[in-house]
C-alpha positions, 0 to 999 in steps of 0.5 A, spaced: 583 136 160 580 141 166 573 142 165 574 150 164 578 148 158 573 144 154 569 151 155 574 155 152 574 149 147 567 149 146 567 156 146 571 157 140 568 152 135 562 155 136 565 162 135 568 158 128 560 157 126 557 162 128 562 167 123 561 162 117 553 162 119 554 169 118 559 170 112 554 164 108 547 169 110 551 175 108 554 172 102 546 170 100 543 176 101 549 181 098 550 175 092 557 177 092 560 171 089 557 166 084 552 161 085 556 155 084 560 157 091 554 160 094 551 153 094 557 150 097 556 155 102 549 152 104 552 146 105 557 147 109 552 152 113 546 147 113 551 142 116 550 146 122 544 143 124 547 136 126 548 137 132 540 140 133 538 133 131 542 129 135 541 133 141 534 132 139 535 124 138 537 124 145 532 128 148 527 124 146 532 117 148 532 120 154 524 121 154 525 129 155 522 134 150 526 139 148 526 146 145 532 143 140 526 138 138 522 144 135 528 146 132 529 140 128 521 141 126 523 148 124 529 146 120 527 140 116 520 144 114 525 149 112 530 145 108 525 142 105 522 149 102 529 151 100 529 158 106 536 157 106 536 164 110 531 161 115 536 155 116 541 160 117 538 164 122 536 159 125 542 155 127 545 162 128 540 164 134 542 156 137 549 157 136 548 164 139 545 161 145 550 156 146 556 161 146 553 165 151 551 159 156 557 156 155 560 163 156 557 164 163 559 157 165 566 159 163 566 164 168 563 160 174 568 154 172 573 159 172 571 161 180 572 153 181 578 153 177 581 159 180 580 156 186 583 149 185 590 153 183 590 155 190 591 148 191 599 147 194 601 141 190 607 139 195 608 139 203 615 138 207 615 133 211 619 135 218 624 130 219 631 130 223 636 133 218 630 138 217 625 136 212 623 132 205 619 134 200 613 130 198 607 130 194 600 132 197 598 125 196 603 122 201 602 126 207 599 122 212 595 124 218 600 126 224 605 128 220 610 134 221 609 139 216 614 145 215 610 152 212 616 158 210 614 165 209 610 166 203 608 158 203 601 155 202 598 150 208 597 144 205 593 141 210 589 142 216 592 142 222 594 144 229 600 148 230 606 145 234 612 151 233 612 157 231 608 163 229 606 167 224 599 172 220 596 167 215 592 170 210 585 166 209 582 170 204 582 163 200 576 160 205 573 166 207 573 171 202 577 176 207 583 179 206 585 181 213 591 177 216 589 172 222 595 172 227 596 164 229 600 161 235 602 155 238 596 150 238 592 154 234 588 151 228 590 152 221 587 150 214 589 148 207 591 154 201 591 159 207 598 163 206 603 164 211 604 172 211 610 173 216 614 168 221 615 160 220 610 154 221 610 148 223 604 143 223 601 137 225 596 135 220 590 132 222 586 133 215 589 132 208 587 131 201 580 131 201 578 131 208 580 138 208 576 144 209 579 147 203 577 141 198 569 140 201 568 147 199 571 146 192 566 140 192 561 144 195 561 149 189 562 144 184 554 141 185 552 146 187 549 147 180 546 140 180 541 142 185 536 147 181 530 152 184 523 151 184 523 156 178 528 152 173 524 145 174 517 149 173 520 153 167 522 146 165 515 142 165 512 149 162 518 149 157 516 141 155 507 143 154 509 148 150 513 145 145 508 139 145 503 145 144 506 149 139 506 142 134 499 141 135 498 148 134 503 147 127 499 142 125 492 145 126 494 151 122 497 148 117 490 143 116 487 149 117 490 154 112 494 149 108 499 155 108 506 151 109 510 158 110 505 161 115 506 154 119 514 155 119 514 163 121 510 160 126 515 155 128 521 159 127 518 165 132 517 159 138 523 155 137 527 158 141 532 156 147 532 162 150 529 162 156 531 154 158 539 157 158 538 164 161 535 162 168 539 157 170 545 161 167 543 166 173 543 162 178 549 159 176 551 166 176 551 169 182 552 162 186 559 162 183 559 169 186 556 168 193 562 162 193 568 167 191 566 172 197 565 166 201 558 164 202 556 157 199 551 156 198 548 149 196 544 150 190 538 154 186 533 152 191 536 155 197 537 161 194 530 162 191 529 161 198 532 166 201 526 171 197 521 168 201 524 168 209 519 171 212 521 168 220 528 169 222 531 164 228 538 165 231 541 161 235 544 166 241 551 164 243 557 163 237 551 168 232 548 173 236 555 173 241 562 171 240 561 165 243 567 166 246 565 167 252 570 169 259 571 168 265 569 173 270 569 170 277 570 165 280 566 164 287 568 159 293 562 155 297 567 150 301 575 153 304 578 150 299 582 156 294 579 158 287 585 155 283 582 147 287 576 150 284 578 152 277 583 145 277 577 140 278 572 145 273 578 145 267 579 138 268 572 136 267 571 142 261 577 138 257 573 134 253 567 138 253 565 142 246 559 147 250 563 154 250 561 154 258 566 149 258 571 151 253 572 158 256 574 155 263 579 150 259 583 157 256 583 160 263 585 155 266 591 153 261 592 161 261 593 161 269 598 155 268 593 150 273 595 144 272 590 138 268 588 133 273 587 125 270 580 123 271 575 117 269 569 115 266 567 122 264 560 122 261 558 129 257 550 130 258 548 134 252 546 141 255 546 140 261 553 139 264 558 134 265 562 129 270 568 125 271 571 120 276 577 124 281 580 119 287 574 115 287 569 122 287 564 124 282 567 132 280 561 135 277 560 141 272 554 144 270 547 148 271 543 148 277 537 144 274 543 138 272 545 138 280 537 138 282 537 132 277 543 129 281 539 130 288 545 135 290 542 141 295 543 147 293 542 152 298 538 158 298 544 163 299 548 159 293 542 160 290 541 167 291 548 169 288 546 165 282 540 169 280 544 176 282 549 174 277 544 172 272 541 179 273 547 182 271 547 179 265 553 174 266 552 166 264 553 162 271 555 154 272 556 150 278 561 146 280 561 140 285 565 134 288 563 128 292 556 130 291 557 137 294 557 143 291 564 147 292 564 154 287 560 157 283 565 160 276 561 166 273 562 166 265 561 173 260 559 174 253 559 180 248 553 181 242 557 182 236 556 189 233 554 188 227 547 184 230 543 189 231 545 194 224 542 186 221 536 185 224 534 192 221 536 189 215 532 184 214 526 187 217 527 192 211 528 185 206 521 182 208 523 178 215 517 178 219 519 176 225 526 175 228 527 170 234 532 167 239 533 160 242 537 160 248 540 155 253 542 161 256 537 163 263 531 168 261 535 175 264 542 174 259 536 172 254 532 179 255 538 183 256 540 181 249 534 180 246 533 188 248 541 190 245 539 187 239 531 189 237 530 182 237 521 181 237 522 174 241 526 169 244 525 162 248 530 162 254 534 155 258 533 150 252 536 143 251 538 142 244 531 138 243 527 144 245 530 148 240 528 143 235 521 143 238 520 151 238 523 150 230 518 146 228 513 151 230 515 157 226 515 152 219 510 153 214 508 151 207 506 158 206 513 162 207 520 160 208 524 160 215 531 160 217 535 157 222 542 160 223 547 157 228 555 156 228 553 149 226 556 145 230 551 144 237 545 147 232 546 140 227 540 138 227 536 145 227 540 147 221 538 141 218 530 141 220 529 149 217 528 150 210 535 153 210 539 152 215 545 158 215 551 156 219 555 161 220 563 161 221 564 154 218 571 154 217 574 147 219 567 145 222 565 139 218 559 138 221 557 145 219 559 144 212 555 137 212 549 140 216 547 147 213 543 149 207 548 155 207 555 155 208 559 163 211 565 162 212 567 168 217 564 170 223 560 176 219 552 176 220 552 183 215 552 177 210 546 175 211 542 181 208 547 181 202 545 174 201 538 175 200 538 181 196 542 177 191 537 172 191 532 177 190 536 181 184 536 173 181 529 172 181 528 178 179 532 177 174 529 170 172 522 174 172 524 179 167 526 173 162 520 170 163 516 177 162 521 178 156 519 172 153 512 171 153 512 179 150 517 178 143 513 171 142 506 174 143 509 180 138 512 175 134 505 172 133 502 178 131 507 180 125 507 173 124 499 172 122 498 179 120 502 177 115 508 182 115 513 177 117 515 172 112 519 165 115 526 169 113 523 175 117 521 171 123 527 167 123 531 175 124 525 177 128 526 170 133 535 171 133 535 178 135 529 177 140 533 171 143 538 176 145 534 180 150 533 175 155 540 172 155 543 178 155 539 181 161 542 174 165 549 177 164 547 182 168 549 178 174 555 178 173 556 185 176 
């Protein structure tokens, strides 16, 4: 049975207890019906407090304390005085506890549940006579998958004919159509909107994006904040101190109905269920608008970011970048150029090298076969053509190589620079033979996000960039950002990381996730933003965006502030109706039936208050 139909199952049989608990205390109090049956009634209401004990039994097998503990306390002394009423109030306000909880996790399984039905079940396999449809689990990587009109992708795949606009609104929360061709990449529960697909799988099952975000949501809910652990260690001491306080004012007053009133108005669950429920809450939430986030702790974080780190290219900018230029130091034509440069960009993941790649295939320029190619993180790459070394990279990579740069060649570099333009060397036989002149466009919404989070608290904003110090400044000044560190290496970046963290306040690294792997995983959250079909984002990061927007960002925090601002108010809340609870209960206006009323009406406000969240 799917998790979220042992809720509802749940749901509705303590709804069943908590109707008989009512009638019984109703039928008491009004003595409607003889007394012979209002007896069986108690019976059948008392019985309610079983699993209370066995839950409190477990506890303690577990070596954990529980509010259920105190509960049974509450309810043995009460059996044994005969407060039937305070039995019944007492399993109301648990069972009421229970309803509402397992209400809220209704409503989060729902949004894992809603999202295990975008699932496709079936595939059509290509074949020769058309295709053969199949279960999901007998697809195999490399297999040919036909995707018709108004169909489900199943798999994650590269598309081999065809084109069509796929919604994928189940991944990243937008609604807007995304136009595919030939070669372009497509995921698992994506709809085909218009035109035919067919797709060659390269992820299935649960390789597939898809199916890690689902996992990821799933335990999500196992990582608690901060706050929820600390709850639970204050929950534990205040049980034990509320006994021995139990204890002590019974040896002190021998008065056994001051000692239950006291036990009655402390045994409650409220608070234990409340906080998590909202983090829960607005996980689930986050995850139905595509941000996953992996857990409590990270999004407690967010309240307390002080420093903000972008990485520049594929965050702050496109990262698409596009060549502009293409300048010829030898007399050899630019497509001779572009031809050795695409060949050794192939197999590179640098953006630099992907843009040639794309323009080179739009230009139709053929891709030559090399050997020993050799990707130097950062720096460049090479590879082997007729028995000559091709080089592609920054000028300080062929400085390293021993190969001269001229002081006219360097002179078009740095004018380049000055205008803002991203620039790489390309050489062959130890020579350098053309310069490919490369641009990049700041996203629109960056500086509207930075004046966001200035507002939410972030105090200072920074930029780390492999890029020169001009393309860096001319971005930094575009975009209001206070700080910026140019021409880093992958391990520079982490350098500069780990002078910006502190025990005193949080910092978050954001990147694409996919050349910002272990910076991500350094900071105290790591954002990757744009993850859809990057593995090593998804694994990497703290925080998961699953579209290129960084208006996220503020959201994001502003709900981990409205959730502990939330939790705040319970525990607020909390300690107000227990001190007034105390008060009425030792000016001796509160019986062990009125406390008994006072704690399950009392119960309500902090649970309540939780519900807000799933506005």
């Amino acid at each position: 049975m799917p998790i979220f139909e042992k809720l509802k199952v749940l749901l509705s049989f303590d709804v069943a207890i908590w109707l008989i608990l009512a009638a019984t205390l109703i039928i008491i109090h009004l003595k409607v019906i003889p007394y012979i049956l209002t007896e069986i009634l108690i019976v059948i209401a008392c019985s309610s407090t079983l699993p209370v004990f066995f839950s409190a039994i477990q506890s303690l097998k577990n070596k954990k304390i529980s509010i259920d503990l105190l509960a049974s306390i509450a309810l043995v002394v009460s059996l044994i005085e005969r407060e039937w009423s305070s039995v019944i109030f007492i399993n109301l306000m648990i069972t009421s506890a229970r309803i509402i909880s397992n209400y809220s996790e209704s409503r989060s399984h729902k949004a894992i549940e809603s999202l295990l039905k975008l699932k496709p079940q079936k595939a059509k396999i290509k074949n020769d006579g058309g295709f053969t449809e199949v279960s999901l689990e007998e697809v195999e990587k490399g297999d040919l998958i036909v995707v018709q009109l108004g169909e489900r992708i199943p798999v994650d795949g590269i598309i081999e004919e065809g084109e069509a606009e796929v919604d994928q609104s189940s991944l990243t929360g937008e609604s807007l159509l995304i136009y595919k061709k030939k070669g372009d990449e497509v995921f698992s529960s994506t709809i085909v909107n218009s035109g035919n697909l067919i797709i060659r799988a390269e992820k299935v099952g649960e390789e597939t994006t898809f199916a890690k975000i689902i996992d990821l949501v799933k335990n999500s809910q196992k990582n608690k904040a901060p706050i929820s652990r600390l709850s639970e260690k204050f929950g534990t001491w205040y049980i034990i101190f509320t006994f021995i306080g139990s204890l002590f004012l019974y040896g002190l007053f021998r008065d056994v109905n001051l000692v239950l009133s006291v036990l009655l108005v402390s045994c409650a669950d409220d608070v234990a269920i409340a906080i998590p429920m909202g983090f829960i809450t607005s996980i689930a939430h986050c995850a139905h608008h595509g941000a996953i986030i992996k857990g409590g702790d990270f999004l407690e974080a967010l309240t307390k970011l002080k420093v903000v780190i972008f990485d520049k290219t594929g965050t702050l900018t496109h990262g698409k970048l596009k060549v502009e230029n293409v300048i010829v130091f030898d007399k050899r034509k630019p497509e001779e150029v572009l031809e050795l440069a695409g060949s050794v960009s192939l197999n590179c993941k640098h953006p630099i090298n992907q843009a040639i790649v794309r323009y080179v295939e739009g230009k139709k320029i053929p891709i030559i076969e090399l050997k020993k190619f050799v990707e130097h993180s950062g720096k460049g790459a090479t590879g082997i053509y007729k028995n000559k070394k091709i080089i592609i990279g920054r000028a300080s990579f062929f400085e390293e190589l021993n190969i001269k740069i001229t002081d006219r060649q360097m002179k078009i570099i740095d004018e380049e620079r000055q205008e803002g333009f991203s620039t790489t060397l390309v050489g062959f036989n130890n020579k350098i033979i053309g310069l490919i002149i490369l641009s990049d466009e700041v996203r629109p919404q960056v500086k509207e996000t930075i004046s966001e989070l200035r507002k939410l608290g972030v105090e200072k904003i920074v930029m780390l960039t492999g890029d020169n110090e001009k393309i860096a400044k001319k971005v930094a000044d575009m975009t209001g950002i206070d700080e910026f560190h140019a021409n880093l290496l992958p391990e520079d970046k982490l350098t500069h990381l780990k002078k910006y963290l502190s025990k005193d306040y949080k910092t978050a690294m954001i990147g694409d996730g996919i050349n910002d792997a272990a910076a991500l995983s350094l900071a105290d959250v790591g954002i990757a933003m744009g993850t859809i079909g990057a593995d090593a984002a998804i694994e990497s990061a703290d925080i998961a965006l699953m579209k290129d927007d960084l208006t996220q960002l503020p959201e994001l925090i502003k709900i981990s502030k409205s959730t502990l601002r939330v939790v705040y108010q319970n525990l607020l809340l909390w300690a107000i109706l227990n001190i007034m609870g105390l008060v009425l209960v030792f000016g001796r206006i509160l019986d062990p039936d009125g406390a008994a009323a006072y704690n399950f009406i009392a119960d309500f406000v902090p649970l309540l208050n939780s519900l807000r969240l799933f506005r």
